[in-house]
MILO-968710 format. One record per residue (C-alpha): residue in three letters; y, z, x; residue number from 1. Coordinates in nm, 3 decimals, always signed. Example, Ala and Ser with C-alpha at 12.3 -4.5 7.8 and 13.67 -1.06 7.14 Angstrom:
BEGIN
(marmi 'ALA',(-0.450,+0.780,+1.230),1)
(marmi 'SER',(-0.106,+0.714,+1.367),2)
REM end
This chain:
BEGIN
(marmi 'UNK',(-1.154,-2.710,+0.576),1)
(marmi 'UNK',(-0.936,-2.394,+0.455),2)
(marmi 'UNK',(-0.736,-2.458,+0.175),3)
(marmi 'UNK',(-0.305,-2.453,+0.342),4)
(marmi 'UNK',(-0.136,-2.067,+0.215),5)
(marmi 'UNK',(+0.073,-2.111,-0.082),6)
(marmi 'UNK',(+0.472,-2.177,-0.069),7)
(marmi 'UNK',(+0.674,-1.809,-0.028),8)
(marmi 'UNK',(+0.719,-1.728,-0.430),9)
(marmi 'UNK',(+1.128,-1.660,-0.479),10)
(marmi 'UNK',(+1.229,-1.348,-0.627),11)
(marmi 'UNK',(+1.279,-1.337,-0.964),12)
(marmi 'UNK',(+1.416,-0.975,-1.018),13)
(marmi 'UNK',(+1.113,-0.829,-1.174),14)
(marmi 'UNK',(+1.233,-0.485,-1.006),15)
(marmi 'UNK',(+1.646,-0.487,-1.035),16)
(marmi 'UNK',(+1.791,-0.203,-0.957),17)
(marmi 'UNK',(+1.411,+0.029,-0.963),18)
(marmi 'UNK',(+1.447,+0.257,-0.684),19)
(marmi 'UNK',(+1.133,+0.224,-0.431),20)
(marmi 'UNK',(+0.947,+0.369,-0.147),21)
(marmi 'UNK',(+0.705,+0.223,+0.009),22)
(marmi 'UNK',(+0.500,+0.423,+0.306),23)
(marmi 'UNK',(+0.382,+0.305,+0.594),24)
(marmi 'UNK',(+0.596,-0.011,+0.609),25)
(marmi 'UNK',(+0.700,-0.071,+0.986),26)
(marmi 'UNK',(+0.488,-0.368,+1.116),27)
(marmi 'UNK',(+0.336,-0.699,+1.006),28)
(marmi 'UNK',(+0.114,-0.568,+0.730),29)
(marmi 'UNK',(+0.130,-0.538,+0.361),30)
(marmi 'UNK',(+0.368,-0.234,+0.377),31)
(marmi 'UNK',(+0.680,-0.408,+0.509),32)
(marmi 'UNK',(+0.567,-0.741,+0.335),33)
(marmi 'UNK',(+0.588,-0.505,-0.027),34)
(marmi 'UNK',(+0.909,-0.380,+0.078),35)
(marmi 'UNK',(+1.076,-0.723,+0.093),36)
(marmi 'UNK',(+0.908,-0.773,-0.201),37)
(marmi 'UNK',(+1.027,-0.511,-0.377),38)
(marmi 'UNK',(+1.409,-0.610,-0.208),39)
(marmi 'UNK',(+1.392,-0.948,-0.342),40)
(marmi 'UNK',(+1.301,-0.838,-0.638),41)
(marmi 'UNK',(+1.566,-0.664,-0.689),42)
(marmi 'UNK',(+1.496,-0.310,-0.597),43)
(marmi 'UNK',(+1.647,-0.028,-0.376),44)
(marmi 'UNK',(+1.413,+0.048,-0.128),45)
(marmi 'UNK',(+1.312,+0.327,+0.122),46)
(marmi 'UNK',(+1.037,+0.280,+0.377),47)
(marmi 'UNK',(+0.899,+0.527,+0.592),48)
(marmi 'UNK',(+0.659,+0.462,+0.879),49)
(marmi 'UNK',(+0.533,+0.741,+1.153),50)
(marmi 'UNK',(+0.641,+0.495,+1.462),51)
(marmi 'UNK',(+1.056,+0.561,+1.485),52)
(marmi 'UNK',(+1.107,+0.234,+1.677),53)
(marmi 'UNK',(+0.932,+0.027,+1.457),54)
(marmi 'UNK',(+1.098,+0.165,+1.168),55)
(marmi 'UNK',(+1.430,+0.085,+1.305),56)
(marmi 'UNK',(+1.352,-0.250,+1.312),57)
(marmi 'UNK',(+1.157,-0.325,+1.006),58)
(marmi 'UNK',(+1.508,-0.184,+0.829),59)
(marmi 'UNK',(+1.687,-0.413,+1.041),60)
(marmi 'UNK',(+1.455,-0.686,+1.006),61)
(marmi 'UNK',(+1.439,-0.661,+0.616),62)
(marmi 'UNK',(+1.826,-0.655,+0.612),63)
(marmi 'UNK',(+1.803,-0.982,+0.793),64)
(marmi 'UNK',(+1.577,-1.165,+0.564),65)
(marmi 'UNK',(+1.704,-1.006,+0.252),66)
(marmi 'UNK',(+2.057,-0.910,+0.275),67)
(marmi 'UNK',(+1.957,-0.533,+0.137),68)
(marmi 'UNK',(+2.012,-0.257,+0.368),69)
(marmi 'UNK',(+1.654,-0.006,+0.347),70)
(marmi 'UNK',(+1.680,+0.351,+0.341),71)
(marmi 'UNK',(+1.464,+0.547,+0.622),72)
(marmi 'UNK',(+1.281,+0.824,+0.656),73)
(marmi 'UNK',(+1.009,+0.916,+0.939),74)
(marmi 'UNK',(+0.649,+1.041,+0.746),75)
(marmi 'UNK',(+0.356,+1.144,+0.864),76)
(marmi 'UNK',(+0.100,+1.143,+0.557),77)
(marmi 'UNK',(-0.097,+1.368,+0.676),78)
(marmi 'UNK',(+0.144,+1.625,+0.665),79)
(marmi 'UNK',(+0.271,+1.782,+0.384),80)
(marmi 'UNK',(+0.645,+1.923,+0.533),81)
(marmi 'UNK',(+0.623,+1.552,+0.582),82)
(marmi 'UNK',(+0.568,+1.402,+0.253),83)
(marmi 'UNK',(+0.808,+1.678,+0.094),84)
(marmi 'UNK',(+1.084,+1.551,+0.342),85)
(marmi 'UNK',(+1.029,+1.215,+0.263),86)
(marmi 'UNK',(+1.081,+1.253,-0.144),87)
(marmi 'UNK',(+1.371,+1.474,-0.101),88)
(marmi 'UNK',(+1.531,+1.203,+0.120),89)
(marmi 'UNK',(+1.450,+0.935,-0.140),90)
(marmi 'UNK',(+1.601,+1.176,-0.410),91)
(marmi 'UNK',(+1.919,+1.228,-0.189),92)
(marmi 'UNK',(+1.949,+0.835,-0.153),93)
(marmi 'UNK',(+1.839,+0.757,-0.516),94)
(marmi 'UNK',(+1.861,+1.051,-0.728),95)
(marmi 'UNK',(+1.502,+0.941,-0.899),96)
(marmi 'UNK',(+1.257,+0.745,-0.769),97)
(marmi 'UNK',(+1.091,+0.493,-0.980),98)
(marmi 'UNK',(+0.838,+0.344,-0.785),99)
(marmi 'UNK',(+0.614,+0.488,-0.508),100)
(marmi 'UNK',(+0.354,+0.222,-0.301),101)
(marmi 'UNK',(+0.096,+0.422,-0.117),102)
(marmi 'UNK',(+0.008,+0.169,+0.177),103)
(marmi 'UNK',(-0.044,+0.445,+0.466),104)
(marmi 'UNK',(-0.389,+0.395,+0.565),105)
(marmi 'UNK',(-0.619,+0.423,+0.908),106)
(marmi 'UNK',(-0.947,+0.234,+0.967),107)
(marmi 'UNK',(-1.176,+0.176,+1.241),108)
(marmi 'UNK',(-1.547,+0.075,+1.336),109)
(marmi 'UNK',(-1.787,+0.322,+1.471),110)
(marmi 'UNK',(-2.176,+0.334,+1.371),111)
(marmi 'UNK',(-2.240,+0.600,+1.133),112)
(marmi 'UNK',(-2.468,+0.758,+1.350),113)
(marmi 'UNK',(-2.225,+0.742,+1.655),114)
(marmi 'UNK',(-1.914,+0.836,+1.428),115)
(marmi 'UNK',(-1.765,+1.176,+1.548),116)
(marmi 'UNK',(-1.620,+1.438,+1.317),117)
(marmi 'UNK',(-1.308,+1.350,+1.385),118)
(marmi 'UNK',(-1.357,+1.014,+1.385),119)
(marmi 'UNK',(-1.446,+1.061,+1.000),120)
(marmi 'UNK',(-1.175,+1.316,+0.910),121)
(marmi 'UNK',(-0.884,+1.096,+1.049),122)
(marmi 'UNK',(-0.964,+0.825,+0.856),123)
(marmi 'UNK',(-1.002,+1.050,+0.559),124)
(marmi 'UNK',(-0.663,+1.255,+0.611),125)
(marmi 'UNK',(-0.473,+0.955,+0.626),126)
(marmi 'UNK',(-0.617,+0.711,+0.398),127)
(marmi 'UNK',(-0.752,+0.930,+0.128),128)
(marmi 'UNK',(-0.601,+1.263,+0.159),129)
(marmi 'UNK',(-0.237,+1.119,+0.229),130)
(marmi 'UNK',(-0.260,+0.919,-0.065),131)
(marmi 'UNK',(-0.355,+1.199,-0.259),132)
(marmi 'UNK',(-0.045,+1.431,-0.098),133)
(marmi 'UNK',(+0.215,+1.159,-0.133),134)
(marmi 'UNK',(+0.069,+1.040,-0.537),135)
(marmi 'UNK',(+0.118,+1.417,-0.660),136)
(marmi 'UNK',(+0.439,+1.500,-0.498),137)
(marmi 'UNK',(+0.513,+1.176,-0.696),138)
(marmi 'UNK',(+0.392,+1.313,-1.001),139)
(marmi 'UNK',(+0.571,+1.624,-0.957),140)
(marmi 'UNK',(+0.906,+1.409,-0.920),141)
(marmi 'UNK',(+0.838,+1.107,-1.202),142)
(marmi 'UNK',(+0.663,+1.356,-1.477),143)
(marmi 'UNK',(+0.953,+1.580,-1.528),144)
(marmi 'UNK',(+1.190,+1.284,-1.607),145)
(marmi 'UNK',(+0.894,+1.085,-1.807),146)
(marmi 'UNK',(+0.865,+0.762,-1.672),147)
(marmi 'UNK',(+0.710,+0.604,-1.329),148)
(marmi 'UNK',(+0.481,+0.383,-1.111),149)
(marmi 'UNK',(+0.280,+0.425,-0.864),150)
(marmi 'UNK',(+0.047,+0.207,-0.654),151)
(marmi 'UNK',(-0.174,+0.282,-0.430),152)
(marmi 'UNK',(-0.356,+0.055,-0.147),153)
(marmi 'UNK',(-0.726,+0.073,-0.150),154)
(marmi 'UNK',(-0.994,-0.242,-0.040),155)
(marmi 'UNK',(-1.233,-0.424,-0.135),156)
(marmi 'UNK',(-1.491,-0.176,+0.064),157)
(marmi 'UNK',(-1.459,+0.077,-0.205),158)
(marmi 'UNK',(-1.714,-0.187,-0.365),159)
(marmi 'UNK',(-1.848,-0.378,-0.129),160)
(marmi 'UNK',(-2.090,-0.279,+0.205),161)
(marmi 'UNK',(-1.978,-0.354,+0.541),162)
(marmi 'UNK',(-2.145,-0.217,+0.886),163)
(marmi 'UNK',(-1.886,+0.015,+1.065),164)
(marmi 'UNK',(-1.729,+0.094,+0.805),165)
(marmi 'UNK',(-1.831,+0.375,+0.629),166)
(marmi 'UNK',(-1.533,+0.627,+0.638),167)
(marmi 'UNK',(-1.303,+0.399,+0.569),168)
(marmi 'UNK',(-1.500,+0.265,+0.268),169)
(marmi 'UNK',(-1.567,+0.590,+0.185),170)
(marmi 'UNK',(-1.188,+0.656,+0.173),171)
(marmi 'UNK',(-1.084,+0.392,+0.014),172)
(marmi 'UNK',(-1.374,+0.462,-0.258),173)
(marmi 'UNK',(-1.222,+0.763,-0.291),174)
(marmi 'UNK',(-0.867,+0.589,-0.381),175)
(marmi 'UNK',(-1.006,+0.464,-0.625),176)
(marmi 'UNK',(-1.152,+0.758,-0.826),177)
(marmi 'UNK',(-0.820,+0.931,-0.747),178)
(marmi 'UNK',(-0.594,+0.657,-0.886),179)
(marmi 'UNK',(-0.831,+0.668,-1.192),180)
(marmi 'UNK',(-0.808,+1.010,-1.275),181)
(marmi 'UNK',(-0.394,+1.067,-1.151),182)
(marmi 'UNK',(-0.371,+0.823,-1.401),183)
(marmi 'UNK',(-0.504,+0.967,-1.663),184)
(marmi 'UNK',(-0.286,+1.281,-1.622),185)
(marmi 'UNK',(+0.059,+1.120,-1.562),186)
(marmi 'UNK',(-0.010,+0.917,-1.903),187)
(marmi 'UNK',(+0.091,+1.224,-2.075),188)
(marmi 'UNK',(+0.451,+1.146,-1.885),189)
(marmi 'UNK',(+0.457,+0.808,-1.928),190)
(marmi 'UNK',(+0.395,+0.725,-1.558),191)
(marmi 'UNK',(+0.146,+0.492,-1.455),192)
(marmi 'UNK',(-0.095,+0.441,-1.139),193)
(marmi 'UNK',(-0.308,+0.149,-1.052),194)
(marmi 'UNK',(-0.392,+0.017,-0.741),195)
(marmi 'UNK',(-0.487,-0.356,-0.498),196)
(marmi 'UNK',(-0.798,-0.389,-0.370),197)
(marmi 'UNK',(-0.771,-0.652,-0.053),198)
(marmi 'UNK',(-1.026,-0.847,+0.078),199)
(marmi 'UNK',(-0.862,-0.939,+0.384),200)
(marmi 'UNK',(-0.493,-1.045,+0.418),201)
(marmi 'UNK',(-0.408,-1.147,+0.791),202)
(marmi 'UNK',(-0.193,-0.982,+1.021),203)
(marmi 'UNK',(-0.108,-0.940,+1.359),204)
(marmi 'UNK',(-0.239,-0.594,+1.435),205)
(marmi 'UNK',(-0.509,-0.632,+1.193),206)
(marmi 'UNK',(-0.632,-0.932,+1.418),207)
(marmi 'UNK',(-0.589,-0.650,+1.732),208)
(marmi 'UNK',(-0.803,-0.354,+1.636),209)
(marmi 'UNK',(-1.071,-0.605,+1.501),210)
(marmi 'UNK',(-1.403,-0.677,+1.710),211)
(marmi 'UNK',(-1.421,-1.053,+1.830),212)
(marmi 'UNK',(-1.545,-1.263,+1.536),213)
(marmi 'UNK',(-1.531,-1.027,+1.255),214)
(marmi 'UNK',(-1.203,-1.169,+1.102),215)
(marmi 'UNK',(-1.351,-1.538,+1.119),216)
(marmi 'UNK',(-1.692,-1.386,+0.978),217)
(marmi 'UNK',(-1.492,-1.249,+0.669),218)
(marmi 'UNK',(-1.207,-1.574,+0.657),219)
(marmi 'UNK',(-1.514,-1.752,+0.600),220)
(marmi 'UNK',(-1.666,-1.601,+0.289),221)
(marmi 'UNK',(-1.317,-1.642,+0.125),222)
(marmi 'UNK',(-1.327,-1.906,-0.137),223)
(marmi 'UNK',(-1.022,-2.075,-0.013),224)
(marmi 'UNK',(-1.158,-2.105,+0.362),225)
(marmi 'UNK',(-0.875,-1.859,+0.458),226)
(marmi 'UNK',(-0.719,-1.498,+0.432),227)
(marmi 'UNK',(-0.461,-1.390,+0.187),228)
(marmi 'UNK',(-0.114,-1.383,+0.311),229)
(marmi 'UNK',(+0.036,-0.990,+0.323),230)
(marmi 'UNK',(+0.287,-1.122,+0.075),231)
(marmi 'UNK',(+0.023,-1.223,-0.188),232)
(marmi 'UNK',(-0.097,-0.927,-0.174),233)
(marmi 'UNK',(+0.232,-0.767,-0.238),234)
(marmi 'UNK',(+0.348,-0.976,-0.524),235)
(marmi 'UNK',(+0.007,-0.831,-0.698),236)
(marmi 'UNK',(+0.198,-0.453,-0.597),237)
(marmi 'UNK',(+0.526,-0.601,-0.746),238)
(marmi 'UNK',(+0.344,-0.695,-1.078),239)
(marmi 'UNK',(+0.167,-0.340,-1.106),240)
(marmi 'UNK',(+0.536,-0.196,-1.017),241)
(marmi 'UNK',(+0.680,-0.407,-1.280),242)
(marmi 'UNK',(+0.726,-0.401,-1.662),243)
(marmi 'UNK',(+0.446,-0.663,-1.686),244)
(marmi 'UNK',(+0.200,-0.428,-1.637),245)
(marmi 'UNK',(+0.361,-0.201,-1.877),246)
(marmi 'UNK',(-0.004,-0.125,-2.076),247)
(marmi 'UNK',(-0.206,-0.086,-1.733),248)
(marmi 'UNK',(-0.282,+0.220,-1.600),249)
(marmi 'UNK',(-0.594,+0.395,-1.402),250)
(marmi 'UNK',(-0.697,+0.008,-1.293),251)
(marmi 'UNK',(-0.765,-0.178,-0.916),252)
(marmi 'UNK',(-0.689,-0.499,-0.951),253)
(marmi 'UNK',(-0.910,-0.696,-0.656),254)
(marmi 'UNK',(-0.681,-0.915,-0.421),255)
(marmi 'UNK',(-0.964,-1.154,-0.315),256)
(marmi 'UNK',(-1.074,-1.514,-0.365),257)
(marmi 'UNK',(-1.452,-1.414,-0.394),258)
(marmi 'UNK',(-1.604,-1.160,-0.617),259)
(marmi 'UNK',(-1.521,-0.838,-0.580),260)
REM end
């Protein structure tokens, strides 16, 4: 019998008054669940998304449950007029930008010996290389005035083996070693990366583009019976944001209930 989810934690203004932007945060997934997070925390927040409905109404949605009013901006990661557009409209709305999450990210399931080219190089461009784009036009804004965070999203597949899964492991592997060395570079400034390393935190698309049986397979295998919440997961992105994790830097921090 799966252990119940947790009670929602309360805010506690770990992040008042940090400006934020969070990517990829239209939706039901970890993105939109960081940036009310982040809101009830305390922060200003900007979310960008690539879909322009949904966007809409994850800004009105957070307003709703949060009473702070999101700044918007349309991104595709993969894109680097894009990613430039998107900091310059979080430095017109905040003048710096403390905190950047990096939760843009594209999976999928294919055999390896079936996967296409561009199968593997979409997966790539957005998970691994837009993470890469967005962290160093980051660095290039939060170096110059010596202080920062940024977290990125990887998985628990940058450790672990999975069938079907080998670009997007293989991405999110690569988050990893990025996030490491970033890190070491934007110590010299006084800004910090780290980044979350799921297991599996339920959602309702996640729940869409997964084969029949997969999610129950992996809910399973979790120590508590059950997935994590998307907010769990984002109150371990509002700790690495936060002054409590003033001394960490370069680290993934799993977000599982089994060994990583």
């Amino acid at each position: 019998m799966p252990n119940p989810p947790p009670n929602y934690v309360p805010g506690h203004g770990l992040l008042l008054d940090k400006r934020v932007v969070v990517t990829a945060a239209a939706g039901t997934g970890i993105g939109y669940a960081t940036a009310r997070r982040c809101a009830e925390e305390g922060a200003r927040v900007l979310i960008s998304d690539i879909h322009e409905r949904r966007l809409a109404e994850a800004a009105e949605r957070l307003e709703a449950e949060t009473g702070h009013k999101a700044e918007t901006c349309l991104c595709n990661v993969t894109r680097e007029a894009d990613v430039e557009a998107l900091l310059s409209a979080a430095s017109d709305a905040f003048g710096e930008i403390d905190i950047l999450v990096n939760n843009a990210g594209m999976g999928g399931n294919a055999p390896l010996v079936e996967m296409t080219d561009d199968q593997w190089n979409l997966v790539m461009d957005v998970t691994l290389n837009g993470t890469f784009r967005m962290t160093r036009a980051a660095m290039r804004h939060m170096m110059p005035h010596g202080s920062g965070v940024i977290v990125n999203n990887a998985s628990v597949l940058g450790w672990r083996a999975q069938k079907l899964q080998a670009h997007y492991a293989a991405a999110k592997a690569g988050v990893m070693a990025l996030t490491r060395c970033a890190a070491l570079e934007a110590a010299e400034a006084n800004v910090r990366i780290n980044c979350v390393a799921p297991s599996i935190a339920m959602h309702a698309f996640l729940s869409k583009v997964t084969p029949d049986g997969l999610l129950e397979e992996l809910t399973s295998k979790e120590a508590f019976g059950r997935a994590a919440e998307v907010w769990e997961v984002a109150n371990v992105i509002v700790f690495l944001a936060s002054d409590y994790s003033s001394y960490m830097t370069g680290e993934t921090i799993s977000v599982s209930s089994q060994r990583a």
